[in-house]
N, C-alpha and C positions, 0 to 999 in steps of 0.2 A: 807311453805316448799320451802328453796332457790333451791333444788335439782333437776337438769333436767334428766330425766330417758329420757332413748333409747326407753322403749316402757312401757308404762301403759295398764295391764292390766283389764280389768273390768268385774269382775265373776268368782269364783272359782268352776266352774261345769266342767265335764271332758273336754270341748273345754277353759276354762279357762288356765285349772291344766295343761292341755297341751302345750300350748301357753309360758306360763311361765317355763316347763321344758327345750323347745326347744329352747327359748331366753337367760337363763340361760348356757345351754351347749355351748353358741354361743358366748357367753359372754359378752351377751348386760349387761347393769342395766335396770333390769323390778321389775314393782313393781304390785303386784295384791291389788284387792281391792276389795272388799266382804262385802257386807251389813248384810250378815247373816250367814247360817252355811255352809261349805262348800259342794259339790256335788248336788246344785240344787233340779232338780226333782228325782234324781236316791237318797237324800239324805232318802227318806221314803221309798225304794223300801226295805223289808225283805230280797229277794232272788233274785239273777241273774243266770240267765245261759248262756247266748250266747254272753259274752264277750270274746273275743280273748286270754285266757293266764289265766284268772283270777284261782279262787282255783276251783275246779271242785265241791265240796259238800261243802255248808253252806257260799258260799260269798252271803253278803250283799251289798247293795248299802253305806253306812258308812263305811264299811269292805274294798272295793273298792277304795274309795274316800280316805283315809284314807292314802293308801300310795303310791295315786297319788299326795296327797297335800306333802308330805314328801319326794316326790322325785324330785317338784318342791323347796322345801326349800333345799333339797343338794346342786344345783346348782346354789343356790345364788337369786334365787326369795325374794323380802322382800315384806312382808304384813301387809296390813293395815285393820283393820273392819270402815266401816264407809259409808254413803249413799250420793252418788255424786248427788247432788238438779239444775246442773249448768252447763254446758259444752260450752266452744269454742273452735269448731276441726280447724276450718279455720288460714293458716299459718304455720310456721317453727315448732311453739312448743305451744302445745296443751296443754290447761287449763281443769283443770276439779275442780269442788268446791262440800264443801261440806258446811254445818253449821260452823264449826267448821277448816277450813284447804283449802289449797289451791293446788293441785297439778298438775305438768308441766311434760310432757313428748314429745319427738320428735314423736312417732309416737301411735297410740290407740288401740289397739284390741278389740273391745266389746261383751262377750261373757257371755251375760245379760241372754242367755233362753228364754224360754216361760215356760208358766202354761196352764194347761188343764184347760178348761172352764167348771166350777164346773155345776154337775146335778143339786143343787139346794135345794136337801129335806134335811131335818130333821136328823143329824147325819150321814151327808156323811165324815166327816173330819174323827169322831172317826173310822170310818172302812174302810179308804184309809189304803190298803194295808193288809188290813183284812179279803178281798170280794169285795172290791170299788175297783177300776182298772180303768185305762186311756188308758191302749197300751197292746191290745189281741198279738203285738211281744214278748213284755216283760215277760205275765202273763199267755198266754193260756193253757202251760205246766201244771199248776197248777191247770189249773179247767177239765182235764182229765177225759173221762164221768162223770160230773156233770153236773148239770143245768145251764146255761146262761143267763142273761138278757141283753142285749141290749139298750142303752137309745139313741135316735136319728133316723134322718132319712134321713140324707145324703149320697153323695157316700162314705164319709169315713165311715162312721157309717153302711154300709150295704155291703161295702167290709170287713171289719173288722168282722163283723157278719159274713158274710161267712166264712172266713179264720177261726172264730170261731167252726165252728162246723166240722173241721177238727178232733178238741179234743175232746170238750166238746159233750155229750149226748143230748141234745138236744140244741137249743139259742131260745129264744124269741125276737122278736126286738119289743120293746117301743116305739110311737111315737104318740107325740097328736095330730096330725092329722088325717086325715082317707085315706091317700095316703102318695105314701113314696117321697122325692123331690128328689133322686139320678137320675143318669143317666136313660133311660128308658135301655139301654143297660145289666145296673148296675142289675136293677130291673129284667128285664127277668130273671137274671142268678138265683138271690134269690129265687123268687118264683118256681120254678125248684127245688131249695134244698129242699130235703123231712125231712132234721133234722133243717128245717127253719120255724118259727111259729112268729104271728105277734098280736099286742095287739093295736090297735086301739084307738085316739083319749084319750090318757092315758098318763097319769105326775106318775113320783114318788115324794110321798108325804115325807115319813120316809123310814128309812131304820133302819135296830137293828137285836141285839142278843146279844150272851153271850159274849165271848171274839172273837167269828166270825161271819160271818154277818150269821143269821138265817131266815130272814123272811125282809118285806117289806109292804108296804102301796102304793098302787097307786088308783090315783084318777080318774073316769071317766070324762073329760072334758066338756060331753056334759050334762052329768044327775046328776054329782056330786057326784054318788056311790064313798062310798070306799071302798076297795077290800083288804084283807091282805094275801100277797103272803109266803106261809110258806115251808121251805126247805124239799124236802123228808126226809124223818125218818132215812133211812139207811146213806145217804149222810151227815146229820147233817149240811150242808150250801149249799150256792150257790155264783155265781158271778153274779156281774151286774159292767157294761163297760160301764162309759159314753165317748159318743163321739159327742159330740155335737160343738164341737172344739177346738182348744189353742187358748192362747192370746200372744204374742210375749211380753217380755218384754223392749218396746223400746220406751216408751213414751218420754222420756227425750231427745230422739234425734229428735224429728219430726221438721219439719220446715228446717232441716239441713244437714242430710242424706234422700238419695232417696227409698224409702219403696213401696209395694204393697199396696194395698187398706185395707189389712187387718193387715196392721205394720210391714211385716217383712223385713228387709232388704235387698235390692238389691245389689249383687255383683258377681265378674266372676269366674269364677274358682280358683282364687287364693286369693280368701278372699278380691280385694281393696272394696271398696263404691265407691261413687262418688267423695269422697274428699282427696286428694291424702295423705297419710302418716294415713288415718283411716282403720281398715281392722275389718270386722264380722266375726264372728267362732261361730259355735252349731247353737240351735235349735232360737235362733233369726232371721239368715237369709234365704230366699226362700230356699227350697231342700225338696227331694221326702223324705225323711227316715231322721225322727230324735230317733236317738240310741247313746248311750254310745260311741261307735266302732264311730260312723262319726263325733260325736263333736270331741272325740281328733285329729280323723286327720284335721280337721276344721282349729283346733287351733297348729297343725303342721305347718300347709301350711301356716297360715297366718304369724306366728312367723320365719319361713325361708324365706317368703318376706320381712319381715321386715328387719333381716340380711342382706339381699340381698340389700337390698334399701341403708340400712346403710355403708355397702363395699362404695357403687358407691357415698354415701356423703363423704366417706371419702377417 
């Protein structure tokens, strides 16, 4: 591609779709580019509720995305499907490769995501979004006195557990350990909750049910038991939340942008990195709350610096 874009986009999740709508209105030439289907992690969500605007009964996370992607294609966003294997951000005008293609832009947005770091067992994929859950902001509405599982034993995993049992009738927190590694601070507060219950030195094995999650397998760690966890009668399901962590997706940049220990991108409040004309947006870069609502402004702010940057090149 001889074609030098204003800003390349990378990720069509709402800090993507955003990023692209904002540079579009601006009247950059951006171009996104998407390795898969568009909307990310919100792309499996069934139901949302706490987006700013959205339809009040029955939006979905494709329902959402849907005609964010459509509102980037009004204003002139072109897009590509294809997997960037390549990059050099360093310099006036940034290369990114693929197998197949070569593409040049003045300046980068990377708004790659992260993925929740899978539980692990036996049929977690078929009932994400079924009973499997990642984000007690997203999903705790839903499990409204019901039963809770808990998979982890972190401070996120046992602030999330508490925040948990706001709704849900009871939470169990899962952990194969026989102590929890959160804060001790963290941990007071738990054990203090009286709709807080703990399962010691325990893995889930499987997970199943009919067309929603019913029942579970976890495994004693120390003796080997297996134990088959079955959903109240009246309730007919339960939830289980793993939190055991994300993974940022930003492998392709390492060696070249500046990242935390654990991959995510470093940058200031207004979306740069370290490398001047690259800028992060969503749940790839540091930040307390990754939501719907913060990727697009993510990819607002990074896409009006970019304009901004572009004014004073030209």
């Amino acid at each position: 591609m001889s074609k030098i874009y204003d800003v390349i986009v990378l990720g069509a999740g709402p800090a993507g779709l955003a990023a692209g709508l904002y540079a579009g209105r601006s009247r950059l030439s951006v171009l996104i580019i998407e390795k898969g289907q568009d909307g990310g992690q919100i792309a499996i969500t069934d139901e949302i509720e706490n987006y700013p605007g959205q339809i009040v009964e029955g939006e979905s996370g494709p329902s959402l995305i849907a005609r964010m992607t459509e509102q980037a294609a009004k204003f002139g966003a072109e897009r590509v499907s294809d997997t960037i294997t390549e990059v050099s951000l360093e310099g006036e005008v940034k290369v990114l490769k693929s197998a197949t293609a070569e593409y040049q832009g003045r300046n980068v947005i990377i708004a790659t995501g992260a993925h929740a770091r899978p539980i692990g067992c036996k049929g977690e994929a078929e009932y994400m979004g079924k009973g499997v859950s990642y984000c007690a902001t997203c999903d705790a509405n839903f499990f409204e006195d019901f039963e809770v599982y808990v998979v982890g034993g972190g401070d996120s995993a046992v602030e999330e557990a508490m925040y948990l049992t706001k709704f849900a009738r009871k939470v169990t927190i899962i952990h194969r350990r026989n102590e929890l590694r959160a804060a001790k601070s963290i941990q007071e507060k738990a054990f203090k909750n009286p709709k807080l219950e703990f399962m010691w030195d325990t893995v889930v094995e499987e997970v199943g049910g009919d067309d929603i999650l019913q029942w579970m397998k976890v495994k004693n760690v120390k003796t080997g038991e297996i134990t088959t966890v079955e959903a109240d009668e009246e309730d007919g399901m339960f939830g289980v939340f793993g939190f055991i962590g994300t993974v940022p997706n930003s492998k392709l940049f390492e060696g070249s942008i500046d990242m935390d220990e654990r991959g995510y991108i470093k940058t200031d409040d207004d979306m740069h990195t370290n490398i001047p004309g690259v800028y992060a947006a969503g749940d790839v870069r540091i930040k307390s709350l990754r939501q719907v609502v913060t990727a697009a402004a993510d990819g607002a702010i990074a896409a009006v610096q970019v304009e901004r940057s572009m004014s004073d090149y030209f």
